[in-house]
C-alpha positions in Angstrom: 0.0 0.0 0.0 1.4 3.6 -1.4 1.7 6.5 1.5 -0.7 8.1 0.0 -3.4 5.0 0.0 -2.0 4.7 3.7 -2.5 8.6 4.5 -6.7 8.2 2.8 -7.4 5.1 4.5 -6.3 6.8 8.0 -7.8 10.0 7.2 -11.3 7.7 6.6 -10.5 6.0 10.1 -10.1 9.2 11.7 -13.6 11.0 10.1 -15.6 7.7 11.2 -13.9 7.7 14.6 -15.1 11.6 15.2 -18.9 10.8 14.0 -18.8 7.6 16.2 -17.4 9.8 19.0 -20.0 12.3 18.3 -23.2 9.8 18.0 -22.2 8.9 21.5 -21.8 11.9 23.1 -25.1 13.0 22.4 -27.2 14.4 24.5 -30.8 12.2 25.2 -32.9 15.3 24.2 -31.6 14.7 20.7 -32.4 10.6 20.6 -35.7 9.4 19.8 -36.3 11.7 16.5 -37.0 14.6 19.4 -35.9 17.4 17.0 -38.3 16.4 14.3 -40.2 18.9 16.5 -38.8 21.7 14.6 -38.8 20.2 11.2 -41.0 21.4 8.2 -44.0 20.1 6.7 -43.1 16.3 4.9 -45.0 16.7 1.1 -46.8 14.0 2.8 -48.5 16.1 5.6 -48.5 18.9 2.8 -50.6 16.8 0.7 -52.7 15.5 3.7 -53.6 19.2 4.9 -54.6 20.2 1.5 -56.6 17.0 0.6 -58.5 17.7 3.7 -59.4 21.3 3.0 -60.4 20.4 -0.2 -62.5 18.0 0.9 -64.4 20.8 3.2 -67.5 21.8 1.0 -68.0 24.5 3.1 -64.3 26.3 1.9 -65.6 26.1 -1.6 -62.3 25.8 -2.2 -60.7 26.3 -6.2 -57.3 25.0 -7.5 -54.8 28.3 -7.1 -53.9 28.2 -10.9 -57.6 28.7 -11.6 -57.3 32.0 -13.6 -59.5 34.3 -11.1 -59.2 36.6 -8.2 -63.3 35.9 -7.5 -62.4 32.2 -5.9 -61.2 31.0 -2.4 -57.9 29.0 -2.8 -55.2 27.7 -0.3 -52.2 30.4 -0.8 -50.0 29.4 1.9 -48.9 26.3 4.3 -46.3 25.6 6.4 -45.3 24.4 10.1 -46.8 26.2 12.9 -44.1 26.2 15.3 -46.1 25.3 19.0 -45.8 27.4 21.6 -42.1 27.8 23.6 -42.9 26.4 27.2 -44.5 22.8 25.3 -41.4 22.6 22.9 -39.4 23.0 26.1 -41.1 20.5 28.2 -41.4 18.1 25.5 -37.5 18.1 24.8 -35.7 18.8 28.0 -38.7 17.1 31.0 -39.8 14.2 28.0 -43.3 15.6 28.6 -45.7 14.8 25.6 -44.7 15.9 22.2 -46.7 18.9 21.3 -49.5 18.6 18.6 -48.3 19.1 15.0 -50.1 21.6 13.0 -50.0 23.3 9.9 -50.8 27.5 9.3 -52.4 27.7 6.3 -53.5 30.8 4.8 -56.6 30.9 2.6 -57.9 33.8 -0.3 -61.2 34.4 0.2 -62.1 36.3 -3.4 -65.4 34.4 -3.9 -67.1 35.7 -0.3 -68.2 39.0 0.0 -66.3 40.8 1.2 -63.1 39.2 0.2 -61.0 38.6 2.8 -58.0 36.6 4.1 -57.9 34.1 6.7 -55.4 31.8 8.4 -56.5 28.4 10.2 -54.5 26.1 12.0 -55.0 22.6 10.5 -54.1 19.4 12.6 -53.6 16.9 14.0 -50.3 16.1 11.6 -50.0 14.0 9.4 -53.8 13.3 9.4 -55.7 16.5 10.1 -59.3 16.8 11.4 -60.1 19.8 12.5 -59.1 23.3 11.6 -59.5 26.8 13.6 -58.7 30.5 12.6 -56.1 32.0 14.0 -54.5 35.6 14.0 -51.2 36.3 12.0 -51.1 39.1 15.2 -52.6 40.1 18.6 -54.2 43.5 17.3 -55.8 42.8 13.9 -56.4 41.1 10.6 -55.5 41.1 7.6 -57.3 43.2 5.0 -58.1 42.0 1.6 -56.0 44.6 -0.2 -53.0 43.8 2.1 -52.8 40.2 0.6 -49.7 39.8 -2.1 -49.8 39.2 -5.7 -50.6 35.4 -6.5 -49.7 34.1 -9.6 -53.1 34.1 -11.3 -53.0 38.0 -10.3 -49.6 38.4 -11.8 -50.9 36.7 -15.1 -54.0 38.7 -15.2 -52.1 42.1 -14.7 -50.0 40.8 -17.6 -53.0 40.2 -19.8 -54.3 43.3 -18.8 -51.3 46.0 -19.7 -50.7 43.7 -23.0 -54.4 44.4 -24.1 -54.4 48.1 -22.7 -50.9 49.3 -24.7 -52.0 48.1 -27.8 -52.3 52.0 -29.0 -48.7 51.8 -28.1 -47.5 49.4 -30.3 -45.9 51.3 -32.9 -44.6 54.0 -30.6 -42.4 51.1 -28.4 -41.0 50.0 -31.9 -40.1 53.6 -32.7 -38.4 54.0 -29.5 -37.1 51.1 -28.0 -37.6 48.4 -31.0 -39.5 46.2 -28.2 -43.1 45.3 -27.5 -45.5 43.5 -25.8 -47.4 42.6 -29.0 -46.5 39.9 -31.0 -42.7 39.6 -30.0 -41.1 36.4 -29.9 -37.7 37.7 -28.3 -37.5 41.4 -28.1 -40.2 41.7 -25.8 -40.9 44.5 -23.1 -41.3 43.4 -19.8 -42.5 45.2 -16.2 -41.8 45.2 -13.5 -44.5 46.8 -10.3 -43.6 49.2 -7.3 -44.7 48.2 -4.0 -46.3 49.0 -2.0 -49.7 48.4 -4.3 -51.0 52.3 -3.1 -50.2 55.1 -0.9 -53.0 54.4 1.9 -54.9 51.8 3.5 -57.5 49.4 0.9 -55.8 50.5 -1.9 -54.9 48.0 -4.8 -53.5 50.7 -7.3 -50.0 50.0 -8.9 -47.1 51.7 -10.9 -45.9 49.4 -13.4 -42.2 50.1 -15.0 -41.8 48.9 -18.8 -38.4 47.7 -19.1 -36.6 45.8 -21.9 -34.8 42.6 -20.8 -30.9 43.4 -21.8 -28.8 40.8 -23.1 -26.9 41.1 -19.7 -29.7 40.3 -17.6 -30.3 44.0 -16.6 -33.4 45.5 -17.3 -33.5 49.1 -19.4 -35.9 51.4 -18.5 -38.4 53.1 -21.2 -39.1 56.2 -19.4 -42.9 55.1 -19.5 -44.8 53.4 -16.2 -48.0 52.9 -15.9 -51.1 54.1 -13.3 -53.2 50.2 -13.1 -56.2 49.9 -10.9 -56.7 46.2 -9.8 -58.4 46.4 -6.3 -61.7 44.4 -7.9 -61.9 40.2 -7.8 -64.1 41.3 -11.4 -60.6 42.0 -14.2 -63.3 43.7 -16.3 -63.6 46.9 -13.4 -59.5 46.9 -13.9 -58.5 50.2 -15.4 -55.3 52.2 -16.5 -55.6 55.8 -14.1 -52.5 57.1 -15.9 -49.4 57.0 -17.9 -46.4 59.0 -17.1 -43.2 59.1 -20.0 -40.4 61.4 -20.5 -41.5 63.8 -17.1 -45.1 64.1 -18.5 -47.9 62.5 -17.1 -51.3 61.2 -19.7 -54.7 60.0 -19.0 -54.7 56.9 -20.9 -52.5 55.2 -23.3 -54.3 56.4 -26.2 -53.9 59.7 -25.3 -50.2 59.2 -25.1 -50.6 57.4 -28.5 -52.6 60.1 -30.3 -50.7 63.1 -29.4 -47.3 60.7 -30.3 -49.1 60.7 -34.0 -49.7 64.2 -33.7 -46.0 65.1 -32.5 -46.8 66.0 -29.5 -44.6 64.3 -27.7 -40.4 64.5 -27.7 -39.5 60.6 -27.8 -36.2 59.1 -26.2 -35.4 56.5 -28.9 -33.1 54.0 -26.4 -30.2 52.4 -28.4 -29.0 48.4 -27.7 -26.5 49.2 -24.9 -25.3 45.4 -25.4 -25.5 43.1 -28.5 -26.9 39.9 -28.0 -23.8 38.1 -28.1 -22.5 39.9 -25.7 -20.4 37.6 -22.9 -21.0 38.6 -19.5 -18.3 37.1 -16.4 -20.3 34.1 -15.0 -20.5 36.4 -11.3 -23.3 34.4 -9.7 -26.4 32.0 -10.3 -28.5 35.0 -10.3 -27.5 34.7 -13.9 -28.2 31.0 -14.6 -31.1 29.0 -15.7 -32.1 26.6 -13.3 -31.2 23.8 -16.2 -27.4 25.2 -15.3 -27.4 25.3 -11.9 -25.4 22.3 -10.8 -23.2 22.3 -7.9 -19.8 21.5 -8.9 -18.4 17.7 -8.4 -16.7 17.6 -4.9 -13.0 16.6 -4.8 -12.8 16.0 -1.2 -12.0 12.5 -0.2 -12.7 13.0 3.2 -16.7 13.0 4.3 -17.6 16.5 5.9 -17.0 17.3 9.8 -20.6 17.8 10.6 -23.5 15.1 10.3 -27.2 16.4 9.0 -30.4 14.6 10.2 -33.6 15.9 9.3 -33.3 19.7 9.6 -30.7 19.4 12.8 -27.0 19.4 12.3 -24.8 18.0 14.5 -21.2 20.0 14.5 -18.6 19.5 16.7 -19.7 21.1 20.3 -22.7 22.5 18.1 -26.0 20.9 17.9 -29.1 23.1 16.0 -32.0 22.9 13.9 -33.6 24.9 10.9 -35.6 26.0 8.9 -35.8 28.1 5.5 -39.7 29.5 6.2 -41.9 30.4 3.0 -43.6 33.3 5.1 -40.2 35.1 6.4 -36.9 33.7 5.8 -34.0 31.3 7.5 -34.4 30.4 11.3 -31.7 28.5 13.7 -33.6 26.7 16.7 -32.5 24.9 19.6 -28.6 26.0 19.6 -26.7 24.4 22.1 -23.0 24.4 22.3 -21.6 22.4 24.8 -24.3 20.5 25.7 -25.5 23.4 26.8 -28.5 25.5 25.7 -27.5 29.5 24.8 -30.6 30.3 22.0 -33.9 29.0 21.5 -33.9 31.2 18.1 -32.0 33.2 15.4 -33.9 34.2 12.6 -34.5 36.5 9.8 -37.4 38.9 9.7 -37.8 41.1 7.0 -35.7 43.2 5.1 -36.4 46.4 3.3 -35.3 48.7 0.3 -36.0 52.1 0.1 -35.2 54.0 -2.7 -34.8 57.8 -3.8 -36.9 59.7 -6.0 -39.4 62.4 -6.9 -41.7 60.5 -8.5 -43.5 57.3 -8.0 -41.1 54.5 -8.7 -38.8 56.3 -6.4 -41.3 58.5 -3.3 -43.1 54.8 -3.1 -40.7 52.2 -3.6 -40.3 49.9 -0.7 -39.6 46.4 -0.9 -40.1 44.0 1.8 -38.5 40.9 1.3 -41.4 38.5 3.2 -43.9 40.1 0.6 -42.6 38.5 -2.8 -42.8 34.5 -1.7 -40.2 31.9 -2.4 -40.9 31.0 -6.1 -39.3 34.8 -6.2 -37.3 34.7 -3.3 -35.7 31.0 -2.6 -31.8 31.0 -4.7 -31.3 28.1 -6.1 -27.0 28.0 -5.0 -24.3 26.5 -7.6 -21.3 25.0 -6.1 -17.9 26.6 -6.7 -19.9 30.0 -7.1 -22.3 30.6 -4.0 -20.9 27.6 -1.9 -17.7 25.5 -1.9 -17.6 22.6 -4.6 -17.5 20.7 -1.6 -20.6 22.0 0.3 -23.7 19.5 1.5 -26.3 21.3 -0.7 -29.6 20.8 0.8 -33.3 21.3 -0.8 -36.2 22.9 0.9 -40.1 22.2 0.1 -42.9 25.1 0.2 -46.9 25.1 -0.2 -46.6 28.7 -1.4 -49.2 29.8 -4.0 -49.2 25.8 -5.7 -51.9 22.7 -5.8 -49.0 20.9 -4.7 -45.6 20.5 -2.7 -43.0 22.3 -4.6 -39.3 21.5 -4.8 -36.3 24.0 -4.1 -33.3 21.8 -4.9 -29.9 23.5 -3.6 -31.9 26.6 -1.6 -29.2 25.8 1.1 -25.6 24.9 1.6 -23.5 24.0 4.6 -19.8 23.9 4.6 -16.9 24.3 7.0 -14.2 26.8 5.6 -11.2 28.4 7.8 -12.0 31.4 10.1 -11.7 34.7 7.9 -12.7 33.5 4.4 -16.6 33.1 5.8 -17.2 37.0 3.9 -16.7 35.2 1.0 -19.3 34.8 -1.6 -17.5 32.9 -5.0 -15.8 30.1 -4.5 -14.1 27.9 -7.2 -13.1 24.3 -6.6 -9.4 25.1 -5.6 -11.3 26.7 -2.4 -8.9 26.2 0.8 -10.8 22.9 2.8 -9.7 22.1 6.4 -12.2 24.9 8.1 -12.6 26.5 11.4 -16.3 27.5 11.4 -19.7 26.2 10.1 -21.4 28.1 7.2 -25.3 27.6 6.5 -26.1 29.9 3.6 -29.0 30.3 1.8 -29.6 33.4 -0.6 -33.0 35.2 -1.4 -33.5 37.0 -4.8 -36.1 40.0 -4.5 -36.8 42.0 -7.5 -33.4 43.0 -8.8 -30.9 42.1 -5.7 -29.5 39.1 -4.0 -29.6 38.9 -0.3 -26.6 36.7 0.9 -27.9 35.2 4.0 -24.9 33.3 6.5 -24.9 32.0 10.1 -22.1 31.4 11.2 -20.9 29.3 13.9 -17.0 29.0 15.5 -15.5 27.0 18.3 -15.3 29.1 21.0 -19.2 29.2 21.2 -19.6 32.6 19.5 -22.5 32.7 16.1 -22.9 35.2 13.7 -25.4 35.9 11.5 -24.3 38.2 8.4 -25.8 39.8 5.1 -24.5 40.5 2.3 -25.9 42.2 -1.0 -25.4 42.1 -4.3 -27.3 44.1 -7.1 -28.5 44.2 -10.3 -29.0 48.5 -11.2 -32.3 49.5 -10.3 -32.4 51.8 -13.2 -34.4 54.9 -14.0 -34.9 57.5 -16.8 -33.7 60.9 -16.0 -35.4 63.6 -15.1 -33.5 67.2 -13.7 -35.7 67.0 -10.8 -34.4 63.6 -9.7 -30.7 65.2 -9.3 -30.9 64.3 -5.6 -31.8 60.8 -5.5 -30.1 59.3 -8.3 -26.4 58.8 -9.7 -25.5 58.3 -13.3 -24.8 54.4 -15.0 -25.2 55.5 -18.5 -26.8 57.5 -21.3 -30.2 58.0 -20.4 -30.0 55.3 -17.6 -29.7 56.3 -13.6 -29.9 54.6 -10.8 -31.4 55.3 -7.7 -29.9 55.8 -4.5 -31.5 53.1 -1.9 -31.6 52.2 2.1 -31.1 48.6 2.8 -32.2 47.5 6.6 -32.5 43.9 7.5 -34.4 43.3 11.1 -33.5 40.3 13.2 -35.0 38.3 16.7 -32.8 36.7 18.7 -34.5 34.9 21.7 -31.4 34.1 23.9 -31.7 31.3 26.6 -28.3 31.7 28.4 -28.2 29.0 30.1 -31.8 28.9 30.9 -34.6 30.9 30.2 -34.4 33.3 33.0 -32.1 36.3 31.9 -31.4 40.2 32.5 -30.2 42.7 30.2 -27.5 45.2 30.8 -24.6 47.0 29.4 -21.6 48.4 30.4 -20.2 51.6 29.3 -16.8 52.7 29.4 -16.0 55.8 31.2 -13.3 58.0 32.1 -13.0 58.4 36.2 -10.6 60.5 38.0 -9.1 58.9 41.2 -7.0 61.6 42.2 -8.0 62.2 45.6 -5.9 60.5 48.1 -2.4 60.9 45.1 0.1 63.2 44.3 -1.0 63.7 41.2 -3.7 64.0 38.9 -4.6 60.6 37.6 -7.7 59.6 35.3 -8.3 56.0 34.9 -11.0 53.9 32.6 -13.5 52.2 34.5 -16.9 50.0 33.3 -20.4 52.0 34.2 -23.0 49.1 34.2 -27.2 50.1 33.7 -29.2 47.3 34.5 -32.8 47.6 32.7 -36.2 46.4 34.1 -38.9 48.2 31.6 -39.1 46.8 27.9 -39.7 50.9 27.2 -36.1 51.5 28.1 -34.1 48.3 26.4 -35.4 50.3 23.3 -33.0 52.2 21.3 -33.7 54.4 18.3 -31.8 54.8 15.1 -29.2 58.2 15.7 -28.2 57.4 18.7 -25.4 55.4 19.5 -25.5 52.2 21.3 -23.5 51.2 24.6 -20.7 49.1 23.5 -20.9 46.0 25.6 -24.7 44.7 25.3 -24.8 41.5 28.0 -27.2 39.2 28.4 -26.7 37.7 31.9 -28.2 34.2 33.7 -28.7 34.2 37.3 -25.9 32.1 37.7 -22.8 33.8 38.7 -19.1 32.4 37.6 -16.4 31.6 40.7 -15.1 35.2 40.1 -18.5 36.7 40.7 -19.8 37.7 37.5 -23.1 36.6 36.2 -22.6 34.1 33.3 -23.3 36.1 30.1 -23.6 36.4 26.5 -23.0 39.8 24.4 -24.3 41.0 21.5 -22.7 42.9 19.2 -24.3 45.0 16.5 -22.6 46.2 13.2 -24.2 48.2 11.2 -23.3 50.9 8.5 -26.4 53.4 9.1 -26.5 52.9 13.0 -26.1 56.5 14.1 -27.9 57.6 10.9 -31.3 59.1 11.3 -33.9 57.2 8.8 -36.5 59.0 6.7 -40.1 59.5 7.7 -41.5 56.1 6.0 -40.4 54.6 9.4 -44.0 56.5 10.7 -45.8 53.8 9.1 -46.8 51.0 11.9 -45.4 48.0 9.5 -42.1 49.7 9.6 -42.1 50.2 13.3 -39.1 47.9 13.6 -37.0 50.2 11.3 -36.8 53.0 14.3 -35.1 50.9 16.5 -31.4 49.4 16.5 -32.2 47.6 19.3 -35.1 46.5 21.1 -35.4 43.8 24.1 -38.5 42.5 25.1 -40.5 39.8 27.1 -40.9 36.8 25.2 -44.2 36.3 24.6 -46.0 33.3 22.2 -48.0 36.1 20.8 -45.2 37.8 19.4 -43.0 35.8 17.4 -42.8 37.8 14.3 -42.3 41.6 14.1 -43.7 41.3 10.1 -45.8 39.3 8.0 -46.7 38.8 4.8 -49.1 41.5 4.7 -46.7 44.4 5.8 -46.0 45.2 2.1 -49.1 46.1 0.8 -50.5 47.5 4.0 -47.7 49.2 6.0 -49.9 51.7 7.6 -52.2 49.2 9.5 -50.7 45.6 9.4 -51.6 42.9 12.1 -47.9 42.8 13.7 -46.7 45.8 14.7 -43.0 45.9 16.9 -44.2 49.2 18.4 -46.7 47.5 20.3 -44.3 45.0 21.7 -42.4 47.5 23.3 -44.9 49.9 24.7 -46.2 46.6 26.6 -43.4 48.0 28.8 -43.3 45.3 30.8 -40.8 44.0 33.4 -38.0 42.2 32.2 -35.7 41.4 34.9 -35.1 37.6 35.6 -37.8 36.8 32.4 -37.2 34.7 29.2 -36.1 37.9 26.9 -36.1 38.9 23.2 -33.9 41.0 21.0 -35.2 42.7 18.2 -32.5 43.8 15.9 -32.1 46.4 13.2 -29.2 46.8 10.8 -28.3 48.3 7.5 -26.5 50.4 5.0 -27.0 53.1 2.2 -25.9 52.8 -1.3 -24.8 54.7 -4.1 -24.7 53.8 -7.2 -22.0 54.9 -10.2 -21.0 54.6 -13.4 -18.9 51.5 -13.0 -21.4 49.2 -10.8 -23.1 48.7 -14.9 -25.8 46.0 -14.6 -23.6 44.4 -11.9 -22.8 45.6 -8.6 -21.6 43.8 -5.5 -21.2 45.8 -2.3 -18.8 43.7 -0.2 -18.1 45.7 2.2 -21.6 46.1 2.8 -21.7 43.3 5.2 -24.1 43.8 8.2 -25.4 41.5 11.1 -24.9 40.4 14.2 -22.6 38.6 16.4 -23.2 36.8 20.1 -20.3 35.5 22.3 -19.6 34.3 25.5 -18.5 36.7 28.1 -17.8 35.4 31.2 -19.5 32.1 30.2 -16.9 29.1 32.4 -19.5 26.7 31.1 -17.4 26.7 28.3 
């Protein structure tokens, strides 16, 4: 046997040895299939749930496909998690497992009044009953607040095809694109959010673009005014067409005085041919036919062990979940044995950008408000992820008849400490790893969210996000000077606000915890010297109201935030965990948009509540098309103001960063040092 057959063979012994090692160090919470408690609905109990609400004649329930607003049809399922304290007992006392339901969200178009309504279906994976429930403790959700389905989206389309048909020669004369009859050189939209400017409102600006041979999209300097608040298409209407800083009535209006020569046209020129080569940057630019993770090289099986949706890592043991309504979530993290977070998870992140007129005074997208068949990445190996990463697929119920597949949505790899900002990666990647990566990225209109937690061997996680974006471009007008930055002739792009909003619900070492921070200060302790001497000493506020763990954007946050157990350590400090915040507008006041009640969350860096079961969201689904009077609100959470000293705590967490685009950033621009998130350590934690 060569040295080098010797070398893999005890390099095999050695990986089996450390999962054997691993298996038996387990902790009995874990055995049994215990953390199938977290996991997401099978397609089995997906298929179940829908058969049996099918099956309810009173739902009068229609296939989602079925090409109508005016019909009731099952937009949304996934795993209601149970409440905290039952989770808890069921894992850690071995009291019973808590019942396994489904949230399930159902149109209502065919009932008047339209409405939406969420039910909890169960028992799983046999349901037989189903009751409402709220998405929030305050309110509902109103009919206009619901997002675009599918069938909506292909109604809308039908609709602006048939209604700029007067248009038809005047796109050919200035942009050689249409909607009518084109086979490749097609126009395409694209629609601001949110669908209005007040409450009920189902009235949207839609942008013609033309699809660019570099996967950009070209404005026309024409958008369009389209009411579509009725379930009846025929009561749908065009309210007005803007182009070239003028706005019309109708599209035939536009199209007679264009005859007449009326109007002064901006004939766009092909910035790119079609054979064009872009650099292969990421697979926001592949079909899903192309995206194939790279063949691993590694002769070595991977350091970490996945069952289920629970990963087993060196001292690390979590679970998670990639949820259709909001985004990724780490449960149950112990380290150690030892419990330090019940959960990490994404909320919602928003994109504000500049402008005077309404793509740019309205624009504000909310990531939970687009669903996964726009959202979920599909990741390519040696380009989003190692060659050598354990590519993993995720299944929604999200506006479908049936279970949908999202092969490759997330990745998990183990690269060494410092190379975790990375983003490309090529098979030559350095292997032999430090930390754990789970990555997933979400694709929302014309940028990439880079989602990573992060988890290293001293029992410290990070979460992190990166962006990358395709130019939200706009046509120039002089007004727009101040919100805007030139790409290229004719084409500008607006300035923007990215914030991201977090909750971390922190168990550190048991569920009963106090927040404080310590301050560094300067203190002079001259009295009793010969001279004058001024030393640096800690300044510790302990904080018992929810009202004052709340910190607003502009003002700048204590540098040591501690989350302490009860427990103190042989040296007489309370065992602890800190949180710290980076953030690239955290001292930055924010515009006035954060008055709206479903952008509460935006005013605050940091907020730390009680937990409550009632509040496990701070957004929903609804928050984009009805920001001024959602059901989840974060402002309500905190002026509960109630006590939270020695109380299972919360930490609501806000972070972000401006950009600016220029000439260079063309269709592609990365922002790498945009990276913003969170990190939480052990501080004064012997456990460890």
């Amino acid at each position: 046997m060569g040295m080098a057959q010797r070398n893999l063979t005890l390099g095999w012994v050695a990986a089996i040895l450390l999962l054997q090692m691993t298996m038996a160090e387990r902790p009995s919470w874990t055995l049994n299939g215990r953390p199938q408690v977290f996991m997401d609905l099978t397609p089995f109990e997906m298929e179940m749930v829908h058969n049996f609400l099918m099956g309810r004649k009173e739902l009068e329930l229609q296939p989602s496909k079925t090409p109508t607003l005016a019909k009731n049809s099952v937009y949304l399922m996934e795993m209601l998690l149970p409440d905290k304290k039952d989770v808890l007992d069921f894992l850690d006392k071995g009291k019973r497992m808590p019942v396994r339901e489904a949230r399930v969200v159902i149109f209502f178009g065919a009932q008047e009044p339209s409405n939406v309504t969420e039910f909890a279906v169960g028992p799983l994976p046999l349901p037989i009953y189903m009751r409402i429930i709220s998405p929030g403790p305050w309110s509902h959700p109103s009919w206009a607040s619901r997002p675009i389905s599918k069938a909506e989206y292909s109604l809308i389309h039908q609709t602006l095809k048939k209604a700029t048909e007067p248009l038809h020669q005047f796109f050919l004369d200035t942009t050689y694109y249409s909607l009518k009859d084109c086979d490749k050189d097609c126009l395409t939209f694209t629609y601001v959010a949110p669908h209005g400017t007040k409450p009920g409102q189902r009235r949207s600006w839609f942008i013609l673009q033309r699809y660019m041979a570099d996967n950009s999209l070209q404005p026309t300097g024409l958008e369009i005014l389209l009411y579509h608040g009725s379930t009846n298409v025929q009561h749908w209407k065009v309210e007005q067409v803007w182009y070239n800083g003028k706005c019309y009535n109708s599209p035939e209006e536009l199209a007679q005085k264009y005859a007449s020569g009326e109007v002064s046209p901006l004939v766009i020129m092909e910035s790119l041919t079609m054979d064009t080569e872009q650099p292969q940057l990421s697979s926001l630019y592949k079909t899903p036919e192309e995206c194939t993770p790279g063949v691993a090289e590694s002769h070595l099986p991977p350091p970490y062990n996945v069952e289920d949706n629970t990963v087993y890592y060196r001292d690390w043991i979590f679970s998670f979940r990639l949820r259709p309504s909001s985004g990724l979530q780490i449960l149950n993290v112990h380290f150690q044995g030892v419990r330090i977070a019940y959960e990490l998870s994404v909320q919602n992140a928003v994109a504000q950008f500049g402008g005077h007129i309404s793509e740019g005074i309205q624009t504000k997208y909310l990531d939970v408000g687009w669903g996964p068949d726009n959202v979920t990445h599909q990741l390519v190996g040696g380009i989003d992820c190692p060659d050598t990463a354990t590519f993993l697929e995720v299944i929604h119920h999200y506006d479908t008849d049936i279970p949908v597949y999202n092969p490759q949505a997330l990745c998990l790899f183990e690269i060494p400490a410092g190379m975790s900002n990375k983003h490309y990666f090529n098979s030559n990647a350095e292997k032999g790893g430090h930390v754990l990566v789970l990555r997933t990225i979400s694709s929302v209109h014309h940028y990439d969210y880079i989602w990573d937690f992060i988890f290293y061997p001293n029992g410290t996680m990070e979460s992190k996000m990166q962006a990358r974006v395709l130019v939200h471009a706009t046509f120039y007008q002089p007004k727009k000077k101040s919100y805007i930055s030139q790409s290229h002739m004719h084409l500008f792009s607006n300035n923007h606000t990215h914030l991201v909003h977090y909750r971390i619900d922190l168990d550190v070492a048991g569920r009963r915890n106090n927040f404080h921070t310590l301050k560094i200060i300067e203190k002079d302790i001259t009295k009793g010297l010969r001279h004058c001497e001024i030393q640096k000493t800690l300044k510790q506020t302990n904080y018992s109201q929810e009202h004052q763990a709340a910190f607003h954007f502009g003002k700048p946050l204590p540098k040591y935030l501690l989350f302490s157990n009860l427990h103190n350590t042989h040296s007489g400090h309370r065992n602890s965990y800190r949180l710290k915040i980076y953030s690239k507008i955290h001292q930055v006041q924010l515009p006035g948009w954060q008055k709206n009640r479903g952008l509460s969350w935006t005013r605050y860096s940091l907020a730390v509540t009680k937990y409550r079961d009632t509040e496990r969201c701070s957004s929903s689904i609804y928050s984009q098309n009805n920001p001024w009077n959602p059901p989840i609100v974060l402002e309500n959470f905190i002026q509960n103001s109630s006590n939270i000293e020695d109380k299972d705590l919360v930490a609501w967490v806000t972070v972000g960063f401006h950009n600016v685009p220029h000439s260079e950033d063309s269709a592609n621009m990365t922002t790498p040092k945009n990276s913003v998130g969170f990190v939480v350590q052990p501080f004064n934690f012997p456990v460890f």
